[in-house]
N, C-alpha and C positions, 0 to 999 in steps of 0.2 A: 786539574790538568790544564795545562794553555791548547787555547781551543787553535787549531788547524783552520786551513784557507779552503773553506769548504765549495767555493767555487773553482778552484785548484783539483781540489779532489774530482768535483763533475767532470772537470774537463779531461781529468786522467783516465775516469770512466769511461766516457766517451771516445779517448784517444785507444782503449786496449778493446772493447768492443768491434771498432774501427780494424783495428790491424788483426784481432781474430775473427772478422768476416763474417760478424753477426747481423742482424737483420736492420734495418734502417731504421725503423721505427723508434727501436732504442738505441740506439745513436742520437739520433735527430729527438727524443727525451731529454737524453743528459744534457745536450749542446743548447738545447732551448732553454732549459732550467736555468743554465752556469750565465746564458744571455739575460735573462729576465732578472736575475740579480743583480749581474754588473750593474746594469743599469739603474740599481736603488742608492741614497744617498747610505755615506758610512753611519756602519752601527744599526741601520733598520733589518736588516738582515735580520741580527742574532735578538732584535726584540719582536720582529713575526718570530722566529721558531719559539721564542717563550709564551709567546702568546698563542698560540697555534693558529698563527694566519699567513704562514707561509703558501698553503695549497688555494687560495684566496688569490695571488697573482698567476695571471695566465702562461704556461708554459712552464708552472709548478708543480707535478703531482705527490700522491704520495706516497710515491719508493724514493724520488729524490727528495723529495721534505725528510724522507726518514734517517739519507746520508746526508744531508746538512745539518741536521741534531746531533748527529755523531760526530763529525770534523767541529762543530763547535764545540761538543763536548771533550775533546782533544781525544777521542778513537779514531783512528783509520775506519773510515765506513766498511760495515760487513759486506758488501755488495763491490768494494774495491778489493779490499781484502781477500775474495772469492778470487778475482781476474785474475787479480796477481800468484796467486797459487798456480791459478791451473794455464800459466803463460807456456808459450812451444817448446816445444826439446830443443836443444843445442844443437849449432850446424856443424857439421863436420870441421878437420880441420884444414880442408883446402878452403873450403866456403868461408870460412871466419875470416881466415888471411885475408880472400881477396874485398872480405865485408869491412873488413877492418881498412884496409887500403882507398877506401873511395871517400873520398871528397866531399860530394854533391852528389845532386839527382837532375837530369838535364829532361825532365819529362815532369811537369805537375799543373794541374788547374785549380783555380779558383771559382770563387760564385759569381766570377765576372764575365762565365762563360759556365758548364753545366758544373762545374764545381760544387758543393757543399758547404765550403767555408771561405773566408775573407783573406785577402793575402795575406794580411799580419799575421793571422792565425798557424798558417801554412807556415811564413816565416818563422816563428818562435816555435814551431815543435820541429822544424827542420834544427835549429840551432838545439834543441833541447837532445837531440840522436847524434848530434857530435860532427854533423855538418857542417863546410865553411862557406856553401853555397848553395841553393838551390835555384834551377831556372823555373821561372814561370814559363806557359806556355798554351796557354787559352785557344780555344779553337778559332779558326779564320771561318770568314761570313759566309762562305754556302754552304756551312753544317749547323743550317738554323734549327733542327731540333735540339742542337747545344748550345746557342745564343751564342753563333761563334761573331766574333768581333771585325764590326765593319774598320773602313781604314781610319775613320773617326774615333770611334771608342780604344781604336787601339792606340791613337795618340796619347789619346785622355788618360792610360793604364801605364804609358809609359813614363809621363808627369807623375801620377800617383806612387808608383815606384819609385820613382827617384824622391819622393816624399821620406816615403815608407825605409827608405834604406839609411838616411838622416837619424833616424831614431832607433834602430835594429844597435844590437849587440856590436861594438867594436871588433875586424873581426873575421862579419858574416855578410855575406849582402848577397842580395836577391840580383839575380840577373837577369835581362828583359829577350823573351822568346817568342817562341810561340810554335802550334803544333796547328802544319796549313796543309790545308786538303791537297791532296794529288790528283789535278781533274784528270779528265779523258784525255784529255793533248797533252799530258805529262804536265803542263802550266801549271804553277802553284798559286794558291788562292789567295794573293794578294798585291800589295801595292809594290812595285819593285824598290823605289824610294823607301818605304817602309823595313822590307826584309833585309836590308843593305844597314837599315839604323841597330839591329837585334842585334844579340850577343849569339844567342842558337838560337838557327832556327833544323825543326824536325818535321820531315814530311810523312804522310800518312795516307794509303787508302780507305776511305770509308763509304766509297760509293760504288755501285758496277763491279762487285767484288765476284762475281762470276761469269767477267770478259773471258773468252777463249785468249789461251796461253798466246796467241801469239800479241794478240791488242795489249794485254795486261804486260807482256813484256817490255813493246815497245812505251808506252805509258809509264813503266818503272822505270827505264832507261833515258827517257827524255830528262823526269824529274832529278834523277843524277847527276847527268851534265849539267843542270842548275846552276852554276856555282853560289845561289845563295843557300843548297841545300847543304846540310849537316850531317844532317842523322838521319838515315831510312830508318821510321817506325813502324812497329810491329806488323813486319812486311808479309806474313801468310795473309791478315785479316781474322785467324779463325778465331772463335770463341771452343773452348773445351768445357766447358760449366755454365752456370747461370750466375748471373747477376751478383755481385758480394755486394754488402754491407755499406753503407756509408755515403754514397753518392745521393746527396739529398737537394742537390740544387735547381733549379727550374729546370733544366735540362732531364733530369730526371728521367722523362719518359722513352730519353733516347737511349737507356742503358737495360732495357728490361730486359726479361729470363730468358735464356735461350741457348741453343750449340749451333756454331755455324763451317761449316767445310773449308780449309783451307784453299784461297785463291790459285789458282794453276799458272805458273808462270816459270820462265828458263832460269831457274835457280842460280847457273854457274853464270851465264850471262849477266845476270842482275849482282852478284857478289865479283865479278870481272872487274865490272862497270865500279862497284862500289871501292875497291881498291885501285882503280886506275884513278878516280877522281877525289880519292881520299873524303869517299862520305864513311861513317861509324853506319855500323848493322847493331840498332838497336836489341837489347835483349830485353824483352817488358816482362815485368815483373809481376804483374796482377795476376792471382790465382787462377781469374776463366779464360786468359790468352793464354798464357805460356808460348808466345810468340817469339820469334821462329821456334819450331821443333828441334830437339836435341839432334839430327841429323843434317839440319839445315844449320845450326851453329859450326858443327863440324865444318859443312863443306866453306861456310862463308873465313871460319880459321883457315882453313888451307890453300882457300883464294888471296889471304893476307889483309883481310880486311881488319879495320880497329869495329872497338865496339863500344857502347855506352850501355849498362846497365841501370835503368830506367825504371821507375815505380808506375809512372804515369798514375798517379795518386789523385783522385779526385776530392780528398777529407786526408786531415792530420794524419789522423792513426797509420792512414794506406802506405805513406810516407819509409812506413818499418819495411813495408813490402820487399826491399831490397834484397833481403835476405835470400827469397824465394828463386831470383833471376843471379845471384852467385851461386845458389847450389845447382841450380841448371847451367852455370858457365864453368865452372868448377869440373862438372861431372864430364864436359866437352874438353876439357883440358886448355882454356882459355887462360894465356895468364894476364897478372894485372898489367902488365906494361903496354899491351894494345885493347885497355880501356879506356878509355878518355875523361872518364868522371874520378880515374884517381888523380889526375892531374890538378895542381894549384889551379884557382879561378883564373889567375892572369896569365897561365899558361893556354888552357882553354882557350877563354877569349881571342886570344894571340895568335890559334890555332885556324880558329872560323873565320877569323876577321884575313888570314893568309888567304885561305880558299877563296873568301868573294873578293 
């Protein structure tokens, strides 16, 4: 049988682990493996597995030595073959529509900030789910427990993008963002010069998340008026669940297990504010926000706000997450026209770049 691209295989592993919200540990196995390969010259590969000195290199063990014997010996690994079986049910058929209708994802990290993986990585499974664009969107510097990016690094990531985009698929191209704290004075956390260079940018509370409703409002409302703001992200704050799968990058410790109470703040005021100043009310897609609540989607629909359906993906796999934030926009009766991630990239752009 002609042997399969057994690092191909890992990384698929890895990618459906990933999106079914398995535990990190195996994640961050397959992804080491599929790395510790690449890196051998051609051909040493398939003569460690015949010689059985695959588990010999670091970041080897032996479940994924046992699916690289298999993809070379042209099977689909049993352990692939498992995932793929037991993948989710089908989304309904409003949810598909509007999953089928989007674009891009205007919310994802890399290991440039607490991400798990490398932007390229990020970009070719974003293109591999039928994407014509995803923004990056790395944290801003005083959310150093996720190595959010000073105004230095975030130069540097800007250059590298524009590298990185040279070589991506004809097509597809990554967009440069970023996801910047919303301090106590509503200020966003970074360089004005900077936020003015990005394509989106999305703001975010992650600090002081149980100011009384009235500081927390004014605070929402200031970042608003922003005009370099975009997108209000995942504007309760809560967490409904613990920790999923996949987030393996130095940042790591800033995502551990836990349930946290939604932020208290003047709902209709803050989705007012978000359609009078044409920001999108982010809907995040990650299984432990489910941010806003299906009740707060409602009211920000009938305030006339748009919206962006967002993974905020920290690993490949998370990427698919999309799914999860259509069948919660779906079920609010949102349609795709006041989304803003089904729009063409250079309509987008075109969109943000009006605002500031």
């Amino acid at each position: 049988m002609t042997a399969r691209d057994p690092i191909a295989d890992l990384r698929r592993i890895a990618f459906l682990l990933e999106r079914a919200n398995e535990a990190t540990y195996r994640v961050r196995a397959f992804r080491s493996a599929a790395k510790a390969l690449g890196a051998l010259p051609a051909g040493e590969v398939a003569e460690r597995a015949r010689t059985g000195k695959l588990t010999e290199l670091s970041g080897v063990g032996d479940v994924t030595a046992r699916c690289v014997a298999e993809s070379l010996a042209g099977e689909e690994p049993v352990y692939l073959r498992r995932l793929v079986a037991t993948e989710g049910t089908d989304l309904d058929e409003a949810a598909a529509k509007l999953r089928d209708a989007l674009r891009g994802d205007c919310h994802t990290h890399s290991d440039w900030s607490d991400g798990g993986s490398p932007i390229e990585e990020m970009a070719l499974a974003a293109v591999e789910l039928g994407h014509e664009y995803v923004v990056l969107t790395d944290h801003s510097p005083r959310l150093t427990v996720a190595r959010g990016l000073t105004a230095d690094r975030l130069r540097k990531q800007l250059d590298h993008v524009a590298a990185v985009n040279e070589a991506l698929p004809k097509g597809f191209r990554i967009l440069t963002g970023i996801e910047v704290d919303i301090l106590a004075d509503g200020s966003l956390d970074q360089d004005e010069e900077l936020l003015a260079r990005l394509d989106v940018v999305v703001g975010s509370v992650h600090s002081g998340l149980n100011d009384d409703r009235a500081k927390m409002t004014r605070r929402m409302l200031a970042a608003i008026a922003n005009p370099h703001l975009d997108i209000l992200g995942h504007c309760t704050g809560r967490m409904v669940s613990s920790r999923p799968a996949g987030v393996t990058g130095p940042g790591d410790r800033g995502h551990r297990a836990r349930t946290r109470k939604e932020s208290d703040f003047d709902a209709d005021a803050v989705f007012a504010a978000c359609a009078e100043h044409d920001v999108a009310v982010e809907i995040n897609s990650r299984p432990e926000r489910q941010d806003p609540p299906k009740r707060l989607i409602r009211r920000a629909l009938e305030a006339g706000c748009k919206f962006a359906v967002n993974t905020d993906a920290h690993a490949p796999g998370q990427l698919d997450w999309q799914r999860f934030g259509c069948e919660r926009a779906a079920l609010c009766g949102v349609p795709a026209n006041r989304v803003v991630n089904t729009w063409k990239a250079d309509r987008l752009v075109k969109w943000t770049a009006g605002r500031g």
